[in-house]
N, C-alpha and C positions, 0 to 999 in steps of 0.2 A: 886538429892537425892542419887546419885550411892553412895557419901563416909561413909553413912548410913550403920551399922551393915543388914544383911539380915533379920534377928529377928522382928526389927525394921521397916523395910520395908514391909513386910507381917502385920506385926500391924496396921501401918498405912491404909494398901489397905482392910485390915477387918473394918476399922473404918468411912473407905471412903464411904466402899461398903451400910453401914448403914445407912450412914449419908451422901447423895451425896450433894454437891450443884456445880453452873453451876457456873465454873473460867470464859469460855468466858464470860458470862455473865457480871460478878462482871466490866468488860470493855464498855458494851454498853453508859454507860451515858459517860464517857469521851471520846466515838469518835464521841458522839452526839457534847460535847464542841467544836472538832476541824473543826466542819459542821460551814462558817460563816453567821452567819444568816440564812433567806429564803433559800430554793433554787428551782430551777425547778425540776429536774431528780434527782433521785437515785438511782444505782445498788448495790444490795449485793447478792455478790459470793460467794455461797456455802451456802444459808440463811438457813436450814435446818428446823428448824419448823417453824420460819420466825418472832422469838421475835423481832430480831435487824429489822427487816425491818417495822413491824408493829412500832416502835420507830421510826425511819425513815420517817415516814409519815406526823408526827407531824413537821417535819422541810422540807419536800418537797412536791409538789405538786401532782406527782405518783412516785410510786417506782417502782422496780420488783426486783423480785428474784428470781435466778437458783439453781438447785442444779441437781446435777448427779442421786437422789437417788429419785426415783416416790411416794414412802413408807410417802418420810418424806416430800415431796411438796405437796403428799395429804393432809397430818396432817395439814402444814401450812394454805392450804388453808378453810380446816377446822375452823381452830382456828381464820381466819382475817373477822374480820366483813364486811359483805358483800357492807355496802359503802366506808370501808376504801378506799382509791388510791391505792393500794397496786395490784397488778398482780404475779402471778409465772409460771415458766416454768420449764420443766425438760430440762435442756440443760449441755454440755460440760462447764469447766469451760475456756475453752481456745479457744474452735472453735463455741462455742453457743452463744456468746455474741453479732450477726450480726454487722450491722457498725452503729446502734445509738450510739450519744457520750450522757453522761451524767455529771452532774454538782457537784457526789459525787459516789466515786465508795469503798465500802466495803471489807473487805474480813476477815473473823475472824475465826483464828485456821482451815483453808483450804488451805493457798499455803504449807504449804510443803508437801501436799500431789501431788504437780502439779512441775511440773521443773522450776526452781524460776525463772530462768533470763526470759525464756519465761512466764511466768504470768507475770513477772512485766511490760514485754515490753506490751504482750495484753491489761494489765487493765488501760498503761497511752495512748494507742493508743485510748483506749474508751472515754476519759474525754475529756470534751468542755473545751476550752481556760478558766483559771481563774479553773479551776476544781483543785480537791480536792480527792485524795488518800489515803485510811485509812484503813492499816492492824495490826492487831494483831494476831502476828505467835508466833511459839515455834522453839526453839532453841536446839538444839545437848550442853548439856554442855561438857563442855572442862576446860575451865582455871580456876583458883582460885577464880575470881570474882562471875563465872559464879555457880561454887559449894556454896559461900557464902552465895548467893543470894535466893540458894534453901535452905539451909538450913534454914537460917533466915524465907523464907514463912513456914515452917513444923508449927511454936504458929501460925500464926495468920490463919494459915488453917485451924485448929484446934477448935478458934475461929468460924471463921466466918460458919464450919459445926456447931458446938455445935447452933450459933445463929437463922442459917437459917431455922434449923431443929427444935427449941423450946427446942434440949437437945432429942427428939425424934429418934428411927427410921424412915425411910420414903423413901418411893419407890425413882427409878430414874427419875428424868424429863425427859418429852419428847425430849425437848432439849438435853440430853444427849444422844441419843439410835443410834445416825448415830456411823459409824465404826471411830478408831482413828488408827494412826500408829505414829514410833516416829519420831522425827526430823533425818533426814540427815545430815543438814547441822548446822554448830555453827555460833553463834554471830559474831564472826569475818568474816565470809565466806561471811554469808550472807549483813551485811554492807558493805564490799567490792565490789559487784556483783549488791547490789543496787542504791551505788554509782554512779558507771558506767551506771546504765539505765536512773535513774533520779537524775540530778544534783543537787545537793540543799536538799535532801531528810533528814530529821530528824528520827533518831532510838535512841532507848533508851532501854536498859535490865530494864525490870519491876520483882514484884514479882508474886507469883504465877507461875510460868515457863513459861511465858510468853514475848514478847516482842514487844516493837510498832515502825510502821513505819507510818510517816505523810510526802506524797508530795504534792505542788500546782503547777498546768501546768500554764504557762505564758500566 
């Protein structure tokens, strides 16, 4: 949204701040789609109040989820029903994952806050053979696509706060209250460096400022 007047910018973040709804979010059903079938294991890294993992559960048999932040693994645990399969830990996202492999490993709006090439190498060393890699990250814009792309999300953000919210004001979700920073790294950078970890790896610039990456280990 940089090529936004500043005017403009401040309007939206007052408009935001009103009317918040959760972008990662708006992603969880379609990383449920890239899940095939059943599965055994699930990891999600960085699960923060632990929506996507409690989703999760419904397509694997136990999950777990880390997060660095104690605050917001209490909330999750909180919030998960006490027979879900569902587990959390406050762990490292890069040195806390021990050596279980699992058969789906998550990661949503949390690696760029971690050094990419090393998350990526950590989260495919975790996956069981036939495993399944599903992040959606944010990108540093840069090129013309990349600005198109934001600009075109500003209606339909607009939308989807005015719907989520009834047209109302309305507190933050819990889901929203972990710390953010911005991308480092751009679209190209990162395709590049993912490339090379995992061969085969499908990325795609989505809206919302967002972007997906889908790997499956042989």
């Amino acid at each position: 949204m940089s090529l936004l007047p500043h005017r403009a910018l401040r309007a939206l973040d007052r408009f935001h701040a009103a009317r918040p709804w959760d972008h990662n979010a708006h992603f969880h059903r379609w990383i449920l789609r890239q899940i095939p079938g059943r599965v055994g294991s699930a990891l999600d890294v960085g699960c923060g109040s632990g929506d996507l993992a409690r989703l999760l559960a419904g397509r694997a048999e136990c999950v777990h989820g880390i997060d660095a932040d104690p605050e917001i693994t209490a909330r999750a645990r909180r919030l998960t029903p006490a027979a879900a399969p569902v587990t959390y830990a406050v762990a490292d996202a890069l040195t806390g994952l021990g050596d279980r492999s699992y058969d789906v490993v998550t990661c949503v709006a949390v690696v760029h806050h971690l050094p990419f090439t090393r998350a990526l190498e950590t989260f495919r060393d975790r996956l069981a053979p036939g495993g399944t890699l599903v992040i959606v990250g944010v990108a540093r814009e840069r090129t013309p696509v990349d600005h198109l792309l934001g600009i075109a999300s500003i209606p339909l953000d607009i939308v989807m706060a005015l719907l989520k919210n009834r047209g109302r004001t309305a507190p933050r979700p819990v889901s929203m209250t972990a710390r953010t920073r911005p991308a480092d790294l751009t679209f190209t950078e990162i395709a590049r460096e993912a490339r090379a970890v995992l061969p085969g790896v499908r990325l795609r610039r989505r809206l919302f400022w967002r972007y997906t990456l889908v790997w499956r280990r042989r």
